[in-house]
C-alpha positions in Angstrom: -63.7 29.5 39.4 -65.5 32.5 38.3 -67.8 33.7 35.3 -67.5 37.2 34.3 -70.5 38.5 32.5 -70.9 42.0 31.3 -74.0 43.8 32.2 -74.0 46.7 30.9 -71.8 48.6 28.0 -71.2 52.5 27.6 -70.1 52.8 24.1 -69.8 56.9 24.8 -66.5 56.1 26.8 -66.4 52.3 26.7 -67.1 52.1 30.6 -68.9 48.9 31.3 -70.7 47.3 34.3 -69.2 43.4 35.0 -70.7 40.9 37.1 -67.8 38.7 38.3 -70.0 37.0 40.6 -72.9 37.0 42.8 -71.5 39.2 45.3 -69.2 41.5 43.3 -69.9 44.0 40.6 -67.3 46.1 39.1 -67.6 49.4 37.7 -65.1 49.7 35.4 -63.8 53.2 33.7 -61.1 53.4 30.7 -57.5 53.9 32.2 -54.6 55.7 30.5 -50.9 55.3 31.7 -49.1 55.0 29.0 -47.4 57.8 26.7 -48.9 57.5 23.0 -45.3 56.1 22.4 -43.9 53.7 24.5 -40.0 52.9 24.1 -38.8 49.7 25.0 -34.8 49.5 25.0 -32.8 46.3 25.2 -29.2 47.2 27.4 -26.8 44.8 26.5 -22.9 45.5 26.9 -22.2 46.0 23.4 -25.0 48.8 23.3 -29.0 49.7 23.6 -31.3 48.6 20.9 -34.9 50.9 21.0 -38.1 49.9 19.9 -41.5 52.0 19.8 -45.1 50.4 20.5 -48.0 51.7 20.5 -49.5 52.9 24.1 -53.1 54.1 22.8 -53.5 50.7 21.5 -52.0 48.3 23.9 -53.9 50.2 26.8 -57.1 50.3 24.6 -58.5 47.4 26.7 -57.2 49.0 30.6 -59.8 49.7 32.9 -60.2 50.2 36.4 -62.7 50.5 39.2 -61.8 53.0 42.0 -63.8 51.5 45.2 -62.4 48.0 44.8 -58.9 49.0 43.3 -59.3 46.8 40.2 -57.3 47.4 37.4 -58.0 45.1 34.8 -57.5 44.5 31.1 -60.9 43.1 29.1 -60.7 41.7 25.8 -64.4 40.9 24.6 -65.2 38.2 22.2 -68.0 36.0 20.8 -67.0 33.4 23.7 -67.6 36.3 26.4 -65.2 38.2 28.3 -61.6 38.0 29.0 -59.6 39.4 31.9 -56.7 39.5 33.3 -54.7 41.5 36.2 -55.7 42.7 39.6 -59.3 42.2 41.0 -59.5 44.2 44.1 -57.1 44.6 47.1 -56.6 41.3 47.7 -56.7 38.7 44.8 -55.8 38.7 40.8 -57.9 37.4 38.1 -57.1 35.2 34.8 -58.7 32.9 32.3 -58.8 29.5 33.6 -59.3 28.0 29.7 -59.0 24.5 30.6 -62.3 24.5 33.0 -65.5 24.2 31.4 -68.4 26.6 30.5 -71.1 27.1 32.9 -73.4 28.5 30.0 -72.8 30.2 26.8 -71.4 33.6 26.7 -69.5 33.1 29.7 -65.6 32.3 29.8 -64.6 30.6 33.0 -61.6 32.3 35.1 -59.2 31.9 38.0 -59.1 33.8 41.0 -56.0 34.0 43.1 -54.3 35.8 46.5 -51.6 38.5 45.4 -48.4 37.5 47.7 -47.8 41.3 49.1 -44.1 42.2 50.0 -44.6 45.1 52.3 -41.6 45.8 54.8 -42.5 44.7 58.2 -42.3 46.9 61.0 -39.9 50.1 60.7 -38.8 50.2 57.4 -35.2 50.4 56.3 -36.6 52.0 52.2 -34.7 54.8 52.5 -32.2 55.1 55.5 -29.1 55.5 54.2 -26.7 58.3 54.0 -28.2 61.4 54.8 -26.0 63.3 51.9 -27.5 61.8 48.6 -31.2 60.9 50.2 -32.4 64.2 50.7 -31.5 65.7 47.7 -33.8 68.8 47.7 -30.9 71.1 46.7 -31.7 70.2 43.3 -35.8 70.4 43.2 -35.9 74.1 44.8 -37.2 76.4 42.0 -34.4 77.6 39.6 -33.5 80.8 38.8 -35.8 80.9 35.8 -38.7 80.2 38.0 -37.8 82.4 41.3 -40.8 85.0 40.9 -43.1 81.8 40.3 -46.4 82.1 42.7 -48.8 79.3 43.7 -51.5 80.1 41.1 -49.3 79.6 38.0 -49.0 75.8 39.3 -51.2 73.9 37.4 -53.7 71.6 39.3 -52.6 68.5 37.7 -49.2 66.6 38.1 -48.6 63.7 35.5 -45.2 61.5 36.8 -43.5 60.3 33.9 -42.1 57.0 34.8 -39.8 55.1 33.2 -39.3 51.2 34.1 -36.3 48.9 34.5 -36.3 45.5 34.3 -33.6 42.6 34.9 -33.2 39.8 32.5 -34.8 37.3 34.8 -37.6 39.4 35.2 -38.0 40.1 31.5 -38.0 36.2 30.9 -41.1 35.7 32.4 -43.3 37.1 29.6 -43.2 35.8 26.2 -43.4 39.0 24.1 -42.0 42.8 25.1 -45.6 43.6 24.3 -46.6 41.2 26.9 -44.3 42.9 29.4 -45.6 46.0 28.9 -49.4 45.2 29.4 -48.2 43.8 32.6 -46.5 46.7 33.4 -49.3 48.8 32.3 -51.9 47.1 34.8 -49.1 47.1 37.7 -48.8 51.1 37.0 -52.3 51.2 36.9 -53.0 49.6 40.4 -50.4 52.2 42.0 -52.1 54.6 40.3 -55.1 54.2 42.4 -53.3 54.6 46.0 -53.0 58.0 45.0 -56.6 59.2 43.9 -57.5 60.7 46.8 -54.8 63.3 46.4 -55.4 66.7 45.4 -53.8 69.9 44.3 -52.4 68.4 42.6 -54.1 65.7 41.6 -51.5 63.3 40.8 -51.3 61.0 37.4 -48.6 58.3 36.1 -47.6 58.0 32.7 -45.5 55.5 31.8 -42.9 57.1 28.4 -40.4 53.9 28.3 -39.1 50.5 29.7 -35.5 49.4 29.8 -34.2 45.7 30.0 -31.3 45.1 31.7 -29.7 42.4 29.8 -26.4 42.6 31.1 -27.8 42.2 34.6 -25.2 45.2 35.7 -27.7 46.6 37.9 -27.7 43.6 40.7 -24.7 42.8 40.4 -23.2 43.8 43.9 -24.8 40.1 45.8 -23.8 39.8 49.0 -24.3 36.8 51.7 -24.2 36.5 55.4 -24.6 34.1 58.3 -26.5 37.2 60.7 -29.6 38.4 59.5 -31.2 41.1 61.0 -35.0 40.5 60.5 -38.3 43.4 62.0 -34.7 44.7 64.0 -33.5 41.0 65.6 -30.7 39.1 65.1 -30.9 35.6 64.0 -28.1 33.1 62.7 -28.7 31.6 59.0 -27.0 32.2 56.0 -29.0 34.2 54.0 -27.7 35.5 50.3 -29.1 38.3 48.3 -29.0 41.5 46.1 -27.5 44.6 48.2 -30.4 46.9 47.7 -28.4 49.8 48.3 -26.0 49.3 45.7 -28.9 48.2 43.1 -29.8 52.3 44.0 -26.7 53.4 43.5 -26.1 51.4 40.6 -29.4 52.3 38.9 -28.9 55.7 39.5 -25.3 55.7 37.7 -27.2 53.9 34.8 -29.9 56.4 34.5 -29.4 58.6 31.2 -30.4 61.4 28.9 -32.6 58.9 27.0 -34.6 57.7 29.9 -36.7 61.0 29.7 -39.0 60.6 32.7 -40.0 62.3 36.3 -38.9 59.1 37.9 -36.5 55.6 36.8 -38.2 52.7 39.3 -36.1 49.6 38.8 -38.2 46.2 39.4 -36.5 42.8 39.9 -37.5 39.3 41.1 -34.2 39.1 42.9 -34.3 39.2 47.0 -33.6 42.2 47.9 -31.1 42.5 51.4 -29.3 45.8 53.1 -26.3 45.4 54.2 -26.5 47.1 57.5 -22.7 46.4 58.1 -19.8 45.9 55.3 -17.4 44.8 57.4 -19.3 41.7 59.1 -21.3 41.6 56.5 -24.8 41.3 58.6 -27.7 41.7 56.8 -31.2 42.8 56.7 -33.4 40.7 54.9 -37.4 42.4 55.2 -36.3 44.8 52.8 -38.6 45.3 49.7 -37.3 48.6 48.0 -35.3 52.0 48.2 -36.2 55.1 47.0 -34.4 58.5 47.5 -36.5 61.0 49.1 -37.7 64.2 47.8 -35.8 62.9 44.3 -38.4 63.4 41.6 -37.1 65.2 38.5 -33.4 65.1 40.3 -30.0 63.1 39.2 -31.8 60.9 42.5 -34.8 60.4 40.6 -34.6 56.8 41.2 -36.3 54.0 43.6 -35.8 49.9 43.4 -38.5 47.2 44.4 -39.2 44.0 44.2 -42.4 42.2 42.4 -42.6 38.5 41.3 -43.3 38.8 37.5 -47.1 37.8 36.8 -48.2 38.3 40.4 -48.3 42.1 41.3 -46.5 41.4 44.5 -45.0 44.3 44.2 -47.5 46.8 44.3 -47.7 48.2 47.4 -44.3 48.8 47.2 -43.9 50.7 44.1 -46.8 52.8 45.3 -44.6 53.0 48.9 -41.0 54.2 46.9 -42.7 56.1 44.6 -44.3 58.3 47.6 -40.8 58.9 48.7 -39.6 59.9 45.2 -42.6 62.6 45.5 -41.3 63.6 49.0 -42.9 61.9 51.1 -41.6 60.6 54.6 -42.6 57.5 56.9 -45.9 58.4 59.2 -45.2 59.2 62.7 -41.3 60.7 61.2 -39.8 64.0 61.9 -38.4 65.1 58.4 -34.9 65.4 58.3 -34.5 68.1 55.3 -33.2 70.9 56.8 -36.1 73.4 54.7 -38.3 75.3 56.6 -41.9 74.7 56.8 -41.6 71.2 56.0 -44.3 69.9 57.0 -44.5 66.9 59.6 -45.3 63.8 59.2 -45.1 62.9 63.6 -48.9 63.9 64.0 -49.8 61.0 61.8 -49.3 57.5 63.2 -47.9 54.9 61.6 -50.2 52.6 63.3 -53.2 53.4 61.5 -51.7 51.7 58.4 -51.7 53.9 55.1 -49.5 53.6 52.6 -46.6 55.7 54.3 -47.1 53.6 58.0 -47.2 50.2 59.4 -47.9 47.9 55.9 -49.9 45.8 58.1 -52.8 44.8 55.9 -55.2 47.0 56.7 -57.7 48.6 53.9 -55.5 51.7 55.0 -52.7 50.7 52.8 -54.4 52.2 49.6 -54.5 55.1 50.8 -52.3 58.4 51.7 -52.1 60.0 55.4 -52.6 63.5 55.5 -49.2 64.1 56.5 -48.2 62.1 53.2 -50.6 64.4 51.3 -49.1 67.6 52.5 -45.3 66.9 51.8 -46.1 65.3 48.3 -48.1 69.1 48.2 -45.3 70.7 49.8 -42.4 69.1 47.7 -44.7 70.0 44.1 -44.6 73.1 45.5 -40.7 73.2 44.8 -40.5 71.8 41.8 -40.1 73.7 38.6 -42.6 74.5 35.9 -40.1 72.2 33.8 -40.6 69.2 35.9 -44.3 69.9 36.0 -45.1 70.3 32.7 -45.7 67.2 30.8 -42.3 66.7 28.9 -42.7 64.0 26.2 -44.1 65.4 22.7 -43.5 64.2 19.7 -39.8 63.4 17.8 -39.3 65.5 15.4 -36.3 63.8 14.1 -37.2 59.7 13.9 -34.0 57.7 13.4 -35.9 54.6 13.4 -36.9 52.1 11.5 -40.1 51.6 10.3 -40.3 47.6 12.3 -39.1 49.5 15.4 -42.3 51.9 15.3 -44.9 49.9 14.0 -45.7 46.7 16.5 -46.7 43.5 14.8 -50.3 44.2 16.1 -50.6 47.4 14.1 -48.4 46.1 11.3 -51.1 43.3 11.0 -54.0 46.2 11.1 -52.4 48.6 8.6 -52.2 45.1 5.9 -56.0 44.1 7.0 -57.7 47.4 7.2 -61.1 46.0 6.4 -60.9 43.2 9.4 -62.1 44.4 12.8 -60.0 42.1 14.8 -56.8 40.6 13.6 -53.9 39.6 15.4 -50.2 38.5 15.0 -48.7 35.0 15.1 -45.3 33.9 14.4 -44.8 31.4 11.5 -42.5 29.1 13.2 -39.4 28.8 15.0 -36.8 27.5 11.8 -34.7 30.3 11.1 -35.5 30.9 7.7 -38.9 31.6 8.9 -38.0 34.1 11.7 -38.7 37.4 10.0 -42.4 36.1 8.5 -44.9 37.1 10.7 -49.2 35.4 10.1 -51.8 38.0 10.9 -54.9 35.7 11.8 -58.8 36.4 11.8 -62.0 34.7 12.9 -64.9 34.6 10.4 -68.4 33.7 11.3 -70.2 31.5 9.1 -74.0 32.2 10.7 -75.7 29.7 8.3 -73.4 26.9 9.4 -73.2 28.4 13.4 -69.0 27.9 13.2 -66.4 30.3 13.3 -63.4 29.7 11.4 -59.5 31.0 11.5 -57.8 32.5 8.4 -54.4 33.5 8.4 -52.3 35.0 6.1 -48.2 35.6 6.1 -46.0 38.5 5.6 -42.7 39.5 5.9 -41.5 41.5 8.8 -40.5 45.3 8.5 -36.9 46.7 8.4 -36.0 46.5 12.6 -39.2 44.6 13.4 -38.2 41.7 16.4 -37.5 38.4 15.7 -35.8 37.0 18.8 -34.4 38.4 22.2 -31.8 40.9 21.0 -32.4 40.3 17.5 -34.2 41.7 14.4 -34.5 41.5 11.1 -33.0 43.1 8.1 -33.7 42.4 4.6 -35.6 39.1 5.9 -32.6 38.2 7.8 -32.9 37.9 11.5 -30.1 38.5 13.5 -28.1 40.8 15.7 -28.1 43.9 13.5 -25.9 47.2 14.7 -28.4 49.5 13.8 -26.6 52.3 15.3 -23.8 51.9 12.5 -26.8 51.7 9.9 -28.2 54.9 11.3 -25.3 57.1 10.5 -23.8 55.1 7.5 -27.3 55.1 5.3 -29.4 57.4 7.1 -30.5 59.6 3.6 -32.7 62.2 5.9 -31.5 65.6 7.3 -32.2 66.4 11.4 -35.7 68.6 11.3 -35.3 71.7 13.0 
């Protein structure tokens, strides 16, 4: 148990100093991964329902400190200090609200080891067939951009991202709010492996999220009684998700509306290659797939896995995502077939960065030179179109107003005057679905007591009021919105 105090407060940037303990002080800067707009899109069979929330606000409380790799988000209140996500390299961070005070001001909190999934050994992320994982046919410059020279690049590269998730991994968090302030402080983590990188400098923005309801990506399970584990055979049944089919499949359910550098699909399922269909043995340290070199391509696409809550799968996002940029394994000869590529042999993949031997080493959050030049080598290649930072604003909104205003802003617009004030659902009886409580504390100094007001509403036209549902005209249910759009949509498309 730990008691985060903080020291000192910027209120210029809203940087702060925070003792965690006696031996560990973190210097913590404002983060920003997430577009101002973040869409969150339910896929089920009979079609995909989008919601908007707000990224400036849900990332309003992200942080991060660069020498210990924290990436943290800090809620302050009279109690003290609240936080939750990863604390350095090694360990995460939580309230533990069951333990007791050690003085005022300070709120007690739980410290635990993060579970890494790295590969072990060679890696088997992205061997498979030579003809769709090397797709740099597509990211040469295009015609538009032939006469393009070095100095019209800009020194900045932001990677849109946008997430997947499976069913199972969105039932882990209560809320999709929830989910994406997870996801927003997993992003951020993977983030940092890549700060030392420059021209470009390389930044993550994360535009949208897309659940997989009708689990269609991991759908190709396979099992086996030979495993192939670090390159030996062993007897065992084993059973799991065919990695290389989740890539395939993920890349087939990729679309126009996903609008993002890069789809990275993250599942809690075990992830297993398939080394050979016809008896079926399989290899079982596999963590994730990426193709290589497939930023802004139809093979824009990686898979890994990560235990909801735990950001197991950190190292590995960072690891697929360096592929995705063009980056090959330390100590590899590129297979691309471009000239000038430049190696990757000279660097070893002993020496444990990111793109080598994941074998714990302080390494691992960081990029190899050799990473460093084919990520510089593959920009390079890319279009101004891929560069440039793609989302801006709709013009034309076809939603409704609950799928653009989260209940935390909804709660703000109604309570102007309040300076904190947060949503709570009324109750789970059906009639009381689409009501929503926004709730306040208010000090009493003369009596030395806080007290909680809350006051009810109803939810807004398209506003959440269950998994796949939402409500309309104070009805919650599973409303075809689409039909709604185009049947009593009274606005013209804004050219």
């Amino acid at each position: 148990i730990v008691y985060p105090r903080v020291l000192e407060s910027r209120e210029q940037n809203g940087d702060m100093v925070l003792s965690i303990h006696r031996d560990l002080t973190l210097h913590l800067e404002r983060s920003s991964v997430l577009a101002d707009n973040v869409y969150v899109d339910s896929s089920t069979r009979s079609g995909t329902h989008r919601t908007v929330l707000n990224g400036h606000e849900i990332q309003s409380n992200l942080y991060h400190d660069k020498e210990h790799h924290s990436s943290l988000t800090v809620t302050r209140s009279v109690d003290g200090v609240m936080l939750r996500g990863v604390l350095n390299h090694g360990f995460t961070i939580t309230p533990a609200l069951v333990a007791e005070r050690s003085y005022v001001g300070a709120i007690p909190h739980k410290v635990n080891p993060i579970v890494q999934k790295p590969p072990v050994g060679l890696h088997a992320d992205e061997r498979i067939k030579n003809n769709i994982s090397f797709p740099y046919e597509y990211n040469m410059k295009s015609p538009g951009d032939v006469n393009v020279t070095r100095k019209d690049f800009p020194p900045n590269f932001t990677v849109e991202l946008w997430l997947v998730t499976s069913k199972e991994y969105r039932a882990a968090f209560t809320t999709n709010r929830e989910l994406l302030i997870y996801l927003a402080t997993a992003l951020n983590a993977v983030a940092l492996r890549f700060t030392s990188m420059t021209d470009p400098r390389i930044n993550f923005q994360l535009n949208g999220v897309t659940i997989d309801y009708a689990d269609v990506l991991i759908q190709n399970k396979v099992c086996s009684k030979f495993k192939r584990r670090t390159w030996r055979f062993r007897r065992g049944t084993i059973c799991g998700v065919d990695v290389q089919a989740t890539l395939d499949n993920t890349r087939s359910f990729i679309n126009e509306s996903m609008d993002a550098d890069i789809v990275y699909f993250l599942t809690s399922e075990d992830l297993v290659w398939n080394i050979t269909k016809n008896n079926r043995t399989i290899l079982d340290d596999v963590f994730g797939m990426a193709y290589i070199g497939g930023v802004c391509t139809p093979s824009k696409v990686g898979v890994g896995e990560d235990n909801p809550r735990t950001y197991s799968g950190i190292t590995t996002m960072a690891h697929e995502i360096s592929h995705l940029l063009g980056s090959f394994h330390d100590g590899e000869h590129p297979r691309t077939g471009m000239h000038g590529y430049p190696e990757s042999s000279t660097c070893s993949r002993r020496d444990g960065y990111l793109m080598g031997d994941l074998t714990g080493t302080s390494n691992v959050y960081r990029l190899s030179s050799c990473t460093k030049q084919q990520i510089q080598y593959q920009f390079r290649h890319l279009s101004l179109q891929c560069i440039n930072l793609g989302r801006r604003p709709n013009k034309q909104n076809n939603n409704y107003p609950g799928e653009v205003v989260d209940p935390w802003n909804y709660c703000r617009q109604l309570h102007p005057d309040t300076s904190y004030v947060w949503p709570e659902e009324m109750s789970d009886d059906v009639d009381e679905r689409c009501k929503i409580q926004c709730c306040w504390d208010e000090y009493y100094e003369e009596y030395g007591d806080t007290e909680t007001y809350c006051e009810g509403h109803w939810k807004l036209e398209g506003m959440s009021c269950g998994e796949n549902k939402t409500c309309r005209r104070g009805v919650c249910g599973e409303h075809n919105w689409d039909y709604m759009y185009e049947t009593w949509r009274t606005f013209e498309k804004i050219s």
